[in-house]
mmCIF file as Biopython writes it, N, C-alpha, C and O atoms, coordinates in Angstrom:
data_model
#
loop_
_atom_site.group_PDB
_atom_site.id
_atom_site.type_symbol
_atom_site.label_atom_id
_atom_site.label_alt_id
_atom_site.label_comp_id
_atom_site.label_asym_id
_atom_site.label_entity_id
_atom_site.label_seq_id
_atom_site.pdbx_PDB_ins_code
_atom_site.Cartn_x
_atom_site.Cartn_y
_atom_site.Cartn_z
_atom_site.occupancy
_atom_site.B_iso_or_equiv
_atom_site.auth_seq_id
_atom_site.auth_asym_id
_atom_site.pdbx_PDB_model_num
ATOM 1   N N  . UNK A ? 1  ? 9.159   10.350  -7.914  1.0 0.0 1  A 1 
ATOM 2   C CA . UNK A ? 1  ? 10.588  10.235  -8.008  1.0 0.0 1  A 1 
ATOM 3   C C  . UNK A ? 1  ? 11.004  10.642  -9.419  1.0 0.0 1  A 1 
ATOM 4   O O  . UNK A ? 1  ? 10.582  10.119  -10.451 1.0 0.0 1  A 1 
ATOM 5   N N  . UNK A ? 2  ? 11.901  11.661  -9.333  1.0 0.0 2  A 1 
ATOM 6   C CA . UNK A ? 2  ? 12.212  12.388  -10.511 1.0 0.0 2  A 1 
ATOM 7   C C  . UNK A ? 2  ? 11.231  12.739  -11.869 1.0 0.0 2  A 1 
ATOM 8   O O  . UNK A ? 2  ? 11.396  12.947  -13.071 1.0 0.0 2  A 1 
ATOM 9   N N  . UNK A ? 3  ? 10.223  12.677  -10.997 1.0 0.0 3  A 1 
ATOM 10  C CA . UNK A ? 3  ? 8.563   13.443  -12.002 1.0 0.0 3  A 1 
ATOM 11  C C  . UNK A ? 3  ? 8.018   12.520  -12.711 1.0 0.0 3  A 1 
ATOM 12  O O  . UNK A ? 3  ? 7.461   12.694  -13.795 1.0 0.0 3  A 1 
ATOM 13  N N  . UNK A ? 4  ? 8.248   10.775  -11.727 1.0 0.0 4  A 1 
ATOM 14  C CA . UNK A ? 4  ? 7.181   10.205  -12.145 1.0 0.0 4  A 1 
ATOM 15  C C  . UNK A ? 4  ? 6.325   9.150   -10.847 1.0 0.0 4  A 1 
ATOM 16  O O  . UNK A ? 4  ? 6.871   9.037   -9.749  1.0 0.0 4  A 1 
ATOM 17  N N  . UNK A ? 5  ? 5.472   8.699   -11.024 1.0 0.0 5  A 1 
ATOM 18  C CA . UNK A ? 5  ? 4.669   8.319   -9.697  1.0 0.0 5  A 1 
ATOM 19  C C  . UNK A ? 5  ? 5.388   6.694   -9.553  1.0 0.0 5  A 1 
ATOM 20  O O  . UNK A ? 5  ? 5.888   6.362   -10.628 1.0 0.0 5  A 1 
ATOM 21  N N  . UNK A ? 6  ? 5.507   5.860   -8.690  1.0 0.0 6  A 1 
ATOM 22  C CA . UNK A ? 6  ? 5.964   4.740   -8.217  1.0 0.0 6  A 1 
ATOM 23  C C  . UNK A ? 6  ? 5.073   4.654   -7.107  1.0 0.0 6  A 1 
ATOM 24  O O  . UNK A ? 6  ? 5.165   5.400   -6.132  1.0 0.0 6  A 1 
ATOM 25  N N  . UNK A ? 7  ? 3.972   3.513   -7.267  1.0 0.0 7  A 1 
ATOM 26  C CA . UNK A ? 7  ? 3.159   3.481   -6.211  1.0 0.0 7  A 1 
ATOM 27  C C  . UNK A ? 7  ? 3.630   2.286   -5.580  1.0 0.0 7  A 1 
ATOM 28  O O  . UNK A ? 7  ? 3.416   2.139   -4.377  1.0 0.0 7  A 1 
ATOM 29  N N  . UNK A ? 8  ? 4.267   1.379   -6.258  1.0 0.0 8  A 1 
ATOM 30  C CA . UNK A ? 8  ? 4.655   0.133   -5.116  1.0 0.0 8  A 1 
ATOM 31  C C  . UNK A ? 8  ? 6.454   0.034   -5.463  1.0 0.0 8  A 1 
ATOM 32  O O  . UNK A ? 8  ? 6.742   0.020   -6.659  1.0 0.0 8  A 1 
ATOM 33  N N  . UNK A ? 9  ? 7.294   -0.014  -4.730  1.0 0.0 9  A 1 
ATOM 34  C CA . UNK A ? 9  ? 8.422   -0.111  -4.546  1.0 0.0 9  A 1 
ATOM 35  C C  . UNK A ? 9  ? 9.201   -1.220  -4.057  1.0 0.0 9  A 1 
ATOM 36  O O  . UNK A ? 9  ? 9.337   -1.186  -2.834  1.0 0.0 9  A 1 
ATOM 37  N N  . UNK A ? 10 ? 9.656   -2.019  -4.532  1.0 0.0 10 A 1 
ATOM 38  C CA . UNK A ? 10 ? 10.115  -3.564  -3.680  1.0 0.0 10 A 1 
ATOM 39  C C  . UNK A ? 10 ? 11.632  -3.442  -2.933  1.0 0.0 10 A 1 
ATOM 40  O O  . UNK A ? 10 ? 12.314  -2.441  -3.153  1.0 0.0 10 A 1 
ATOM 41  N N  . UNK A ? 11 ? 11.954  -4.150  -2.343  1.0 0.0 11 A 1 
ATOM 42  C CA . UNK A ? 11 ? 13.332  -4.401  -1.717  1.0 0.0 11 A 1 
ATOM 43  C C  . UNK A ? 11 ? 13.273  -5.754  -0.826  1.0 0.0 11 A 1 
ATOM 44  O O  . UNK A ? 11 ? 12.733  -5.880  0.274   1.0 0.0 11 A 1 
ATOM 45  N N  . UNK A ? 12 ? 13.843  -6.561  -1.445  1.0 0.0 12 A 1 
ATOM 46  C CA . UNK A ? 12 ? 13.989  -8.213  -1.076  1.0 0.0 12 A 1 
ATOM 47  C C  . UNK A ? 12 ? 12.131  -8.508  -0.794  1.0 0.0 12 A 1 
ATOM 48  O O  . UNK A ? 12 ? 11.165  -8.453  -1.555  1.0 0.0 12 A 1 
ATOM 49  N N  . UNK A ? 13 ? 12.296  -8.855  0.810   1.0 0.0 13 A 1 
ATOM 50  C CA . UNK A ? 13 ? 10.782  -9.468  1.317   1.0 0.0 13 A 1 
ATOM 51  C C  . UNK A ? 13 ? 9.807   -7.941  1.372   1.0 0.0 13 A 1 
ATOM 52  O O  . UNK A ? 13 ? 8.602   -8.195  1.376   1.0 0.0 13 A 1 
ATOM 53  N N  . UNK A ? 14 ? 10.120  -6.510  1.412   1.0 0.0 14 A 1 
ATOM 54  C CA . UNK A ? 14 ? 9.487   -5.557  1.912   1.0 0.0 14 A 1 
ATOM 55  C C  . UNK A ? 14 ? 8.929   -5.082  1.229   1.0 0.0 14 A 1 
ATOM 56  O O  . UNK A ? 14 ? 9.714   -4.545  0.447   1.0 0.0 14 A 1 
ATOM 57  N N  . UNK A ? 15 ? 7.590   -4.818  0.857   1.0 0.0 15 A 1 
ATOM 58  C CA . UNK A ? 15 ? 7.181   -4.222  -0.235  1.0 0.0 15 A 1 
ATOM 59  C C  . UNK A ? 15 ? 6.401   -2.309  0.355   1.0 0.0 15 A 1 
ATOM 60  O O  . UNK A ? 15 ? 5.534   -2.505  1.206   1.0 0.0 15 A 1 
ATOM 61  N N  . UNK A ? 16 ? 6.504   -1.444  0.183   1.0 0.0 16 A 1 
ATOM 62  C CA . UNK A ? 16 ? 6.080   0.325   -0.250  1.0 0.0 16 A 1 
ATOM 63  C C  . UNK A ? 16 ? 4.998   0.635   -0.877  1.0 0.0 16 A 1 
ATOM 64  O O  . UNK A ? 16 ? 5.073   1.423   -1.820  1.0 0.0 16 A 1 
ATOM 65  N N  . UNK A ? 17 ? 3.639   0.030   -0.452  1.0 0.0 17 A 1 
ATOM 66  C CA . UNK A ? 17 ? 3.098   0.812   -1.552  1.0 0.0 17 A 1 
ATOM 67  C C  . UNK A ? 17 ? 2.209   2.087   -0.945  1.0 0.0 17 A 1 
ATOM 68  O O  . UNK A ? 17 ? 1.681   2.147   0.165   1.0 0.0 17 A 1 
ATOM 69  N N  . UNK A ? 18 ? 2.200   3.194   -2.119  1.0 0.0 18 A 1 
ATOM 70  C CA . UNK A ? 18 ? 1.440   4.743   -1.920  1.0 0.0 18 A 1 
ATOM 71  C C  . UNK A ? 18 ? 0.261   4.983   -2.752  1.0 0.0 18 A 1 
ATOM 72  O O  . UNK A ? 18 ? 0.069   4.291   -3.752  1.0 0.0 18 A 1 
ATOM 73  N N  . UNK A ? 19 ? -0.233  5.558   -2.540  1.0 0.0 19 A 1 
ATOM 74  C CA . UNK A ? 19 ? -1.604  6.192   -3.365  1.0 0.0 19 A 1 
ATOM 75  C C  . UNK A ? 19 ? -1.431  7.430   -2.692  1.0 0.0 19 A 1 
ATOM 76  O O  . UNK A ? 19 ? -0.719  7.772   -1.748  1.0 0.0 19 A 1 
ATOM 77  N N  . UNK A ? 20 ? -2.380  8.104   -3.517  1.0 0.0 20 A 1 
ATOM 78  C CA . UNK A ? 20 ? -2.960  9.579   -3.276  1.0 0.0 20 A 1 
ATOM 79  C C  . UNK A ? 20 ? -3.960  9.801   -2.413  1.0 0.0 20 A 1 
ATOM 80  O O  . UNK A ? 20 ? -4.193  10.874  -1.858  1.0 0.0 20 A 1 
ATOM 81  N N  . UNK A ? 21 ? -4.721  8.513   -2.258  1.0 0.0 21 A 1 
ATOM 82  C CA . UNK A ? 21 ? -6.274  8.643   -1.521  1.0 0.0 21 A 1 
ATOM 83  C C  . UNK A ? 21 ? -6.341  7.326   -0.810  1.0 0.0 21 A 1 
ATOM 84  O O  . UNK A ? 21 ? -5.648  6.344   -1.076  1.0 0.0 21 A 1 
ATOM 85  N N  . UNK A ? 22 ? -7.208  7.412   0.078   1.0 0.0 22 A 1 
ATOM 86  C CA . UNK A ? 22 ? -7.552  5.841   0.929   1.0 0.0 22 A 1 
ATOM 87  C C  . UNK A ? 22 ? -8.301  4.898   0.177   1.0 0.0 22 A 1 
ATOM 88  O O  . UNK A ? 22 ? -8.281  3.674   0.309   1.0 0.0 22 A 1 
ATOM 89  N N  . UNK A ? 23 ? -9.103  5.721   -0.792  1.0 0.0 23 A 1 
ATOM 90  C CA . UNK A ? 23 ? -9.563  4.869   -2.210  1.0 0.0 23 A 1 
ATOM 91  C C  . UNK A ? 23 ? -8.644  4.386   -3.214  1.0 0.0 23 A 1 
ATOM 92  O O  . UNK A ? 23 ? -8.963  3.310   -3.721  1.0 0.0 23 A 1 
ATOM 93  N N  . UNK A ? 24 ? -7.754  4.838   -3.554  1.0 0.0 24 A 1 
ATOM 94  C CA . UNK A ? 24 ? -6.399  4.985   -4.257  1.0 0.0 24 A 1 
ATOM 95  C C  . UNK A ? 24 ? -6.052  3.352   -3.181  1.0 0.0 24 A 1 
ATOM 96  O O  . UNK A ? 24 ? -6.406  2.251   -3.603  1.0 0.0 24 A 1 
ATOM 97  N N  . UNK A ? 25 ? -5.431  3.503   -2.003  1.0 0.0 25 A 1 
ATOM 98  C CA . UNK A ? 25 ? -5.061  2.263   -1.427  1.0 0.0 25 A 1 
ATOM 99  C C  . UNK A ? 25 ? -5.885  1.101   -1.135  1.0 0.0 25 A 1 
ATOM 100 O O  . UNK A ? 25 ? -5.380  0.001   -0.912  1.0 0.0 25 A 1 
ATOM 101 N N  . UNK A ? 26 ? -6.906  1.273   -1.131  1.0 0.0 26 A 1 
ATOM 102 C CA . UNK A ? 26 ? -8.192  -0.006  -0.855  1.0 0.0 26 A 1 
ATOM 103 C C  . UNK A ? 26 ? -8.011  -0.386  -2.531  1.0 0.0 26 A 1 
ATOM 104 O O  . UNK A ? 26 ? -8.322  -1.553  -2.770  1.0 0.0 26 A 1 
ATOM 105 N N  . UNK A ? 27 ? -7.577  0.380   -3.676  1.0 0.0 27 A 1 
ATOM 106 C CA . UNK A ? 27 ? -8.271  -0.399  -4.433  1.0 0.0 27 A 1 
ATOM 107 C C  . UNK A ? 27 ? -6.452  -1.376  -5.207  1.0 0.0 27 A 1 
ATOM 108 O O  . UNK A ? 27 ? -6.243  -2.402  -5.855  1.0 0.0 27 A 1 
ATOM 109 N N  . UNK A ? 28 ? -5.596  -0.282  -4.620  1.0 0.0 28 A 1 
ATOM 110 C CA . UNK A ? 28 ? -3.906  -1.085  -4.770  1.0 0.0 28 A 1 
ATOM 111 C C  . UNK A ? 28 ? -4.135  -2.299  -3.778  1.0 0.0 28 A 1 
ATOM 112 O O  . UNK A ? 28 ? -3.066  -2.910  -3.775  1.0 0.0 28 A 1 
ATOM 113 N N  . UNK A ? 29 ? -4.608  -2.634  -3.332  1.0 0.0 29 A 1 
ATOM 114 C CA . UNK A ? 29 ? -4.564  -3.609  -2.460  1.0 0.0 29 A 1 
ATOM 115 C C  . UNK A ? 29 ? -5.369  -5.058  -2.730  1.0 0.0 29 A 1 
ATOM 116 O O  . UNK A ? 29 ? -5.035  -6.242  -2.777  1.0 0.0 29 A 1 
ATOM 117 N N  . UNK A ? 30 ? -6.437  -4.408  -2.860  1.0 0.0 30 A 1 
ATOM 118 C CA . UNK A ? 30 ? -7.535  -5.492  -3.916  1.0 0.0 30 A 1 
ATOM 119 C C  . UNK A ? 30 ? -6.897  -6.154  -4.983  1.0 0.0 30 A 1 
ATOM 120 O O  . UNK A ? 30 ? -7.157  -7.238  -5.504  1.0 0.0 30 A 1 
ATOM 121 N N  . UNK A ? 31 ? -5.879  -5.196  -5.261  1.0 0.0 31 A 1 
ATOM 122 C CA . UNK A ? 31 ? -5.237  -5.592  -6.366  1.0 0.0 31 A 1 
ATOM 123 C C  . UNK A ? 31 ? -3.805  -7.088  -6.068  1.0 0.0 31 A 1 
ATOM 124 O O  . UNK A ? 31 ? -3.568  -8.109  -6.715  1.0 0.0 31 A 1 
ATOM 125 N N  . UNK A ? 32 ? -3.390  -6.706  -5.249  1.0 0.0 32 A 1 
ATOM 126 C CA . UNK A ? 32 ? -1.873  -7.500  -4.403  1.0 0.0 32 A 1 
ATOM 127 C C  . UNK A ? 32 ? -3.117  -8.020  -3.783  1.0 0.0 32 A 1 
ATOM 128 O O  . UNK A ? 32 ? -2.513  -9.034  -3.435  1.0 0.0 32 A 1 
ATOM 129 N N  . UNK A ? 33 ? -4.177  -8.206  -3.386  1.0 0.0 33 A 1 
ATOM 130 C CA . UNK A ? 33 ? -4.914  -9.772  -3.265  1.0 0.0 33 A 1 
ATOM 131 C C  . UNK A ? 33 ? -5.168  -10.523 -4.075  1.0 0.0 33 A 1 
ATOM 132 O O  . UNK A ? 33 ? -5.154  -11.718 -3.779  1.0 0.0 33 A 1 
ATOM 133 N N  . UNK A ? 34 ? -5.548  -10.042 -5.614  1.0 0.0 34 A 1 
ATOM 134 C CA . UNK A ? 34 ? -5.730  -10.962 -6.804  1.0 0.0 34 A 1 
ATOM 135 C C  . UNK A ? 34 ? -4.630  -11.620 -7.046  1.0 0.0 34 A 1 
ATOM 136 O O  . UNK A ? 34 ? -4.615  -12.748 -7.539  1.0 0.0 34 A 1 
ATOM 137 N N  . UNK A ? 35 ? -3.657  -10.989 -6.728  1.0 0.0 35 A 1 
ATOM 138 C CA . UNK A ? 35 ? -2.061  -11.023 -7.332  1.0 0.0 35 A 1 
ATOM 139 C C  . UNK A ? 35 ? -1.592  -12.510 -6.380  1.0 0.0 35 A 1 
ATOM 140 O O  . UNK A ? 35 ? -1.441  -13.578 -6.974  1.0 0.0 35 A 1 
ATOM 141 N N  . UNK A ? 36 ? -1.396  -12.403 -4.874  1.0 0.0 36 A 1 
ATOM 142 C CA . UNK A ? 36 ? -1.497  -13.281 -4.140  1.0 0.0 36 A 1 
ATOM 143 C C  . UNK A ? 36 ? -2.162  -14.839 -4.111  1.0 0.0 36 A 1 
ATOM 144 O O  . UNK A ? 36 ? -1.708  -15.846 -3.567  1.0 0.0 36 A 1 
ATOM 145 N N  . UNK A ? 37 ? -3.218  -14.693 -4.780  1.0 0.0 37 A 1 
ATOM 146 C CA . UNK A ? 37 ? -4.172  -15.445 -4.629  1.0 0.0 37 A 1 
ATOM 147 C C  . UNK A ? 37 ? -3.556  -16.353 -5.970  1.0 0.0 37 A 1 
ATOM 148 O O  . UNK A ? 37 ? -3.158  -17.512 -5.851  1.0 0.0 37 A 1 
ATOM 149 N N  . UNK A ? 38 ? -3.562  -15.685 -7.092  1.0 0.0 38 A 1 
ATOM 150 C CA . UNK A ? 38 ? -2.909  -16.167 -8.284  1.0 0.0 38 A 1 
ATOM 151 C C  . UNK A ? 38 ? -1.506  -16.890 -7.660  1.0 0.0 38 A 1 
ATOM 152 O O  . UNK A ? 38 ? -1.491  -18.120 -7.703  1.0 0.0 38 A 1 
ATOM 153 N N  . UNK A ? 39 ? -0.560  -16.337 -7.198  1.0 0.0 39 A 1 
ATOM 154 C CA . UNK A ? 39 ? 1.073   -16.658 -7.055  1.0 0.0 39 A 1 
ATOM 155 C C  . UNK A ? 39 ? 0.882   -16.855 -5.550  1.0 0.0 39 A 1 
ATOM 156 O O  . UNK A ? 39 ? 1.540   -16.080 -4.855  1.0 0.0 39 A 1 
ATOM 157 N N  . UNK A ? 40 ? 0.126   -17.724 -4.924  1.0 0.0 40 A 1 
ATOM 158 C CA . UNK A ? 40 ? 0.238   -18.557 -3.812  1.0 0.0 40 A 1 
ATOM 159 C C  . UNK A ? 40 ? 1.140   -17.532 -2.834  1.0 0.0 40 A 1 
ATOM 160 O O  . UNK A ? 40 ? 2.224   -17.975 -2.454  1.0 0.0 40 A 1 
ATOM 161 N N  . UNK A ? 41 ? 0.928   -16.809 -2.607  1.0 0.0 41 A 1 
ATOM 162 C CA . UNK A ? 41 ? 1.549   -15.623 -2.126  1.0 0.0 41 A 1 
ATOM 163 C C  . UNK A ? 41 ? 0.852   -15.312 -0.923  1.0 0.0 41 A 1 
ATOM 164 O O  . UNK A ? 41 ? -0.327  -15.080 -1.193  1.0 0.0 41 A 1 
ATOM 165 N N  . UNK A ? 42 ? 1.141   -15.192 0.522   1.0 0.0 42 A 1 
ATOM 166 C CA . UNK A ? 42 ? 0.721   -14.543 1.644   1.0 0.0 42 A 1 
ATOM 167 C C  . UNK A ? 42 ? 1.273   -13.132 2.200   1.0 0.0 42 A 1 
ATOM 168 O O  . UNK A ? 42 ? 2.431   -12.770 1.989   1.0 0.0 42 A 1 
ATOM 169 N N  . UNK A ? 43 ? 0.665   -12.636 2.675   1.0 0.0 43 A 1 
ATOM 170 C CA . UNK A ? 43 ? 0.855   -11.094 2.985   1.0 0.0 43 A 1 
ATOM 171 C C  . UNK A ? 43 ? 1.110   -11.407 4.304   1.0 0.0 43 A 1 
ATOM 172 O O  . UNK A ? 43 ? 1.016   -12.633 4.371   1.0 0.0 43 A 1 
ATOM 173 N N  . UNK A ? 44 ? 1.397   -10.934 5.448   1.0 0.0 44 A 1 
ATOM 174 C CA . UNK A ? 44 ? 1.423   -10.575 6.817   1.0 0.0 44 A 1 
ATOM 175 C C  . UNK A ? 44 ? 0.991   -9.534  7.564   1.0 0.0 44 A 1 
ATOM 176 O O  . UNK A ? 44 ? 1.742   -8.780  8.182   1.0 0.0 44 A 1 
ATOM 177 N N  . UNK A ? 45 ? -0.165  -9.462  7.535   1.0 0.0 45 A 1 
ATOM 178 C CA . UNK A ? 45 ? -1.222  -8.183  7.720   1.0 0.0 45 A 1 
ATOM 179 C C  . UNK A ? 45 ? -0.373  -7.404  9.143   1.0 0.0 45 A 1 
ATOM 180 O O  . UNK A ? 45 ? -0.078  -6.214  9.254   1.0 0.0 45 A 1 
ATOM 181 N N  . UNK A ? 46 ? -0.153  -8.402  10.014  1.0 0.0 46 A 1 
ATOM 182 C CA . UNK A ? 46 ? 0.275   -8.149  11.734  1.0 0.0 46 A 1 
ATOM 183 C C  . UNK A ? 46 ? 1.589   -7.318  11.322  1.0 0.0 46 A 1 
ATOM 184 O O  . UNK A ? 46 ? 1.603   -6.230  11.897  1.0 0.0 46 A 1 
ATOM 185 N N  . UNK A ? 47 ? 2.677   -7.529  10.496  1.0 0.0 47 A 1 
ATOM 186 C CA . UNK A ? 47 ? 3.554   -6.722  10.205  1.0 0.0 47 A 1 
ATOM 187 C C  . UNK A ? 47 ? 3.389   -5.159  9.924   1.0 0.0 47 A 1 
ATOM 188 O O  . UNK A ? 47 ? 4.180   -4.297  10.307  1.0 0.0 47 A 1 
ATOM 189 N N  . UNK A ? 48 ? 1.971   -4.897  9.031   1.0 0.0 48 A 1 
ATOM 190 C CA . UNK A ? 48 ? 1.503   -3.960  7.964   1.0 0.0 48 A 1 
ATOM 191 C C  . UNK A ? 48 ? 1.200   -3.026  9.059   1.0 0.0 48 A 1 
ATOM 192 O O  . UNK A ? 48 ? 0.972   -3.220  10.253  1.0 0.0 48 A 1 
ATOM 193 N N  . UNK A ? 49 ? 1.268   -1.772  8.209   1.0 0.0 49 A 1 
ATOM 194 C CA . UNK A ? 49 ? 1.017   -0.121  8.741   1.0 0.0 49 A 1 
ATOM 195 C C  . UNK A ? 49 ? 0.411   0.501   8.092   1.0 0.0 49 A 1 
ATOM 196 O O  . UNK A ? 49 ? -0.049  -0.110  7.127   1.0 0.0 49 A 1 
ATOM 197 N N  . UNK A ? 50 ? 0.119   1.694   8.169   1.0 0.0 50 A 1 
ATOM 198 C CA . UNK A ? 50 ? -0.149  2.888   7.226   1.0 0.0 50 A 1 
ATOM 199 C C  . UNK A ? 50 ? -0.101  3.958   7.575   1.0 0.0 50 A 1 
ATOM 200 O O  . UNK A ? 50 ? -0.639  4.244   8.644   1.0 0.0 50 A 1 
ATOM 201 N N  . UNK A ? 51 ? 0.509   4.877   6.865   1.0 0.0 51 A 1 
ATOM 202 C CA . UNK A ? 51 ? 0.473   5.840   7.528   1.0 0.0 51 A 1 
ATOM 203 C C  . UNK A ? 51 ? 0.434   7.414   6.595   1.0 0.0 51 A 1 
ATOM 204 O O  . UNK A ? 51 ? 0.870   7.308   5.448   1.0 0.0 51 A 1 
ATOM 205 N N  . UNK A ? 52 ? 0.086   8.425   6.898   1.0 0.0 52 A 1 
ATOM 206 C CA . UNK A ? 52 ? -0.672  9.760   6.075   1.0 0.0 52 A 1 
ATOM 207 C C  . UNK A ? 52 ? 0.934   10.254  6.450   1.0 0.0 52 A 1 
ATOM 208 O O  . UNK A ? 52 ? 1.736   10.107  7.372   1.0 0.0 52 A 1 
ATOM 209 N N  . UNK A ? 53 ? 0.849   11.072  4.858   1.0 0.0 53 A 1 
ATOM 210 C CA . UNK A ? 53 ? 2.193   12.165  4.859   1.0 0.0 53 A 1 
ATOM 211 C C  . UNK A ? 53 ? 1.556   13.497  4.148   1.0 0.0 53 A 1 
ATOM 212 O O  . UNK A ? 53 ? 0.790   13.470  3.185   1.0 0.0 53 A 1 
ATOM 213 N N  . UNK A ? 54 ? 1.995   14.578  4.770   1.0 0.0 54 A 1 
ATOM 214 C CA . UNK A ? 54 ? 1.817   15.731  4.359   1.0 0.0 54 A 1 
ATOM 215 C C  . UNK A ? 54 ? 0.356   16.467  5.655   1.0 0.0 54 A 1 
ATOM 216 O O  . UNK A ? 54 ? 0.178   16.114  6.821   1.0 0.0 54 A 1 
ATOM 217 N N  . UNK A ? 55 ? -0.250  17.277  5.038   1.0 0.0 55 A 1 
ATOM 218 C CA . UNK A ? 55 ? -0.787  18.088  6.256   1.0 0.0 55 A 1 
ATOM 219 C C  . UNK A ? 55 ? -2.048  17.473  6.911   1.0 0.0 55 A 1 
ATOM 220 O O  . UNK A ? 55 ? -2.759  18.033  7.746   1.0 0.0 55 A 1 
ATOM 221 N N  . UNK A ? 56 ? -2.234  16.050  6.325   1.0 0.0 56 A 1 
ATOM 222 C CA . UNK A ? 56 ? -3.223  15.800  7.136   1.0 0.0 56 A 1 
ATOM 223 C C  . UNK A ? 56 ? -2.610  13.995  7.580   1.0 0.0 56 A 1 
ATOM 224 O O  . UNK A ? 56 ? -3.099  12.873  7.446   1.0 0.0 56 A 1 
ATOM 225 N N  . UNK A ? 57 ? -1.440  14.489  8.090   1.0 0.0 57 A 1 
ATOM 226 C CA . UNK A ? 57 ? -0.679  13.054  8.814   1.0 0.0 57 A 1 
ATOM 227 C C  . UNK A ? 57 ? -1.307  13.032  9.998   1.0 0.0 57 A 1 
ATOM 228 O O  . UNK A ? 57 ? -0.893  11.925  10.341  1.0 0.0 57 A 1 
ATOM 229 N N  . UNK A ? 58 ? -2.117  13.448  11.080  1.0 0.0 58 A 1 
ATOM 230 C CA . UNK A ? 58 ? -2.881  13.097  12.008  1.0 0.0 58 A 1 
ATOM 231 C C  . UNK A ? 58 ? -3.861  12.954  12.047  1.0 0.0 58 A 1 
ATOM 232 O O  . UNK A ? 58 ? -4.430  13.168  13.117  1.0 0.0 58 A 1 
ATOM 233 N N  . UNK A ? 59 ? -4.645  12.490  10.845  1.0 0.0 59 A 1 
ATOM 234 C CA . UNK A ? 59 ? -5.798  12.313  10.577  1.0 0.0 59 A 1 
ATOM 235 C C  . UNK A ? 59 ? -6.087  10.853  10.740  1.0 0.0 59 A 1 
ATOM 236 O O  . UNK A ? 59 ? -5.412  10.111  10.027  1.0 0.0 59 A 1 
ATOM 237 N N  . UNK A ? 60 ? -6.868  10.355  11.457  1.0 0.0 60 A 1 
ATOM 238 C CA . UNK A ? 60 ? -7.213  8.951   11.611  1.0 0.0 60 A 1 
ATOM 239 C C  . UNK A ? 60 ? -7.807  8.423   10.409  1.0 0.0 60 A 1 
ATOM 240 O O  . UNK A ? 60 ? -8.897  8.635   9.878   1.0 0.0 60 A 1 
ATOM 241 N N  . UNK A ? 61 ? -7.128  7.910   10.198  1.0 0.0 61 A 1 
ATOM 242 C CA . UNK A ? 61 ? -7.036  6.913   8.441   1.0 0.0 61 A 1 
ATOM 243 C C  . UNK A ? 61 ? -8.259  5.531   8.904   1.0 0.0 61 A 1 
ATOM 244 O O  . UNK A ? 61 ? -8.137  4.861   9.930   1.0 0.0 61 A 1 
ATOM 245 N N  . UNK A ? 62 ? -9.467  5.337   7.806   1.0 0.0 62 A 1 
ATOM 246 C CA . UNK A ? 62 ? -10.019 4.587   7.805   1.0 0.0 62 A 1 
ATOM 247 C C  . UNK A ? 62 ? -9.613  2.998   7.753   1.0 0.0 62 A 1 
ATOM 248 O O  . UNK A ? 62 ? -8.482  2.910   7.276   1.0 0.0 62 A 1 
ATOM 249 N N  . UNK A ? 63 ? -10.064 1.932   8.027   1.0 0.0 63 A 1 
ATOM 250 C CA . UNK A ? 63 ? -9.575  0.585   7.854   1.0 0.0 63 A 1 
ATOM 251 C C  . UNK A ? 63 ? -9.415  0.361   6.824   1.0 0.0 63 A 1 
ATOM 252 O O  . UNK A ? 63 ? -10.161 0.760   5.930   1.0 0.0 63 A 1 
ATOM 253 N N  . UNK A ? 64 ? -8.289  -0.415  6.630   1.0 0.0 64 A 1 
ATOM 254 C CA . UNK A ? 64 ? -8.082  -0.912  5.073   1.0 0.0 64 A 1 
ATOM 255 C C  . UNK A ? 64 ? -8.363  -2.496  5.135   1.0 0.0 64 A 1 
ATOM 256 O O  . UNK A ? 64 ? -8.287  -3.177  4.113   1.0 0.0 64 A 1 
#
């Protein structure tokens, strides 16, 4: 966004986050578990998605 990277984005309860790679997101995530764990914080996995943009958006994305 305007030539700089924003990997997690908030709005009220919803949180955005992107990486570049599925390694890139396994390891943003590890991360918002430390984070959680610290600030009594629960995630809602059953809500959660993921999904690939650009030319390999039909590519079956590994488990996160």
């Amino acid at each position: 966004m305007f030539g700089e990277f924003h990997g997690c984005l908030l709005y009220a309860d919803d949180i955005l986050l992107t990486a570049h790679s599925m390694h890139a997101m396994q390891t943003v995530l590890e991360i918002c578990d430390k984070v959680a764990d610290e600030f009594d914080i629960k995630f809602n996995s059953d809500k959660s998605v993921a999904m690939r943009v650009g030319r390999r958006f039909d590519v079956r994305c590994a488990a996160l």
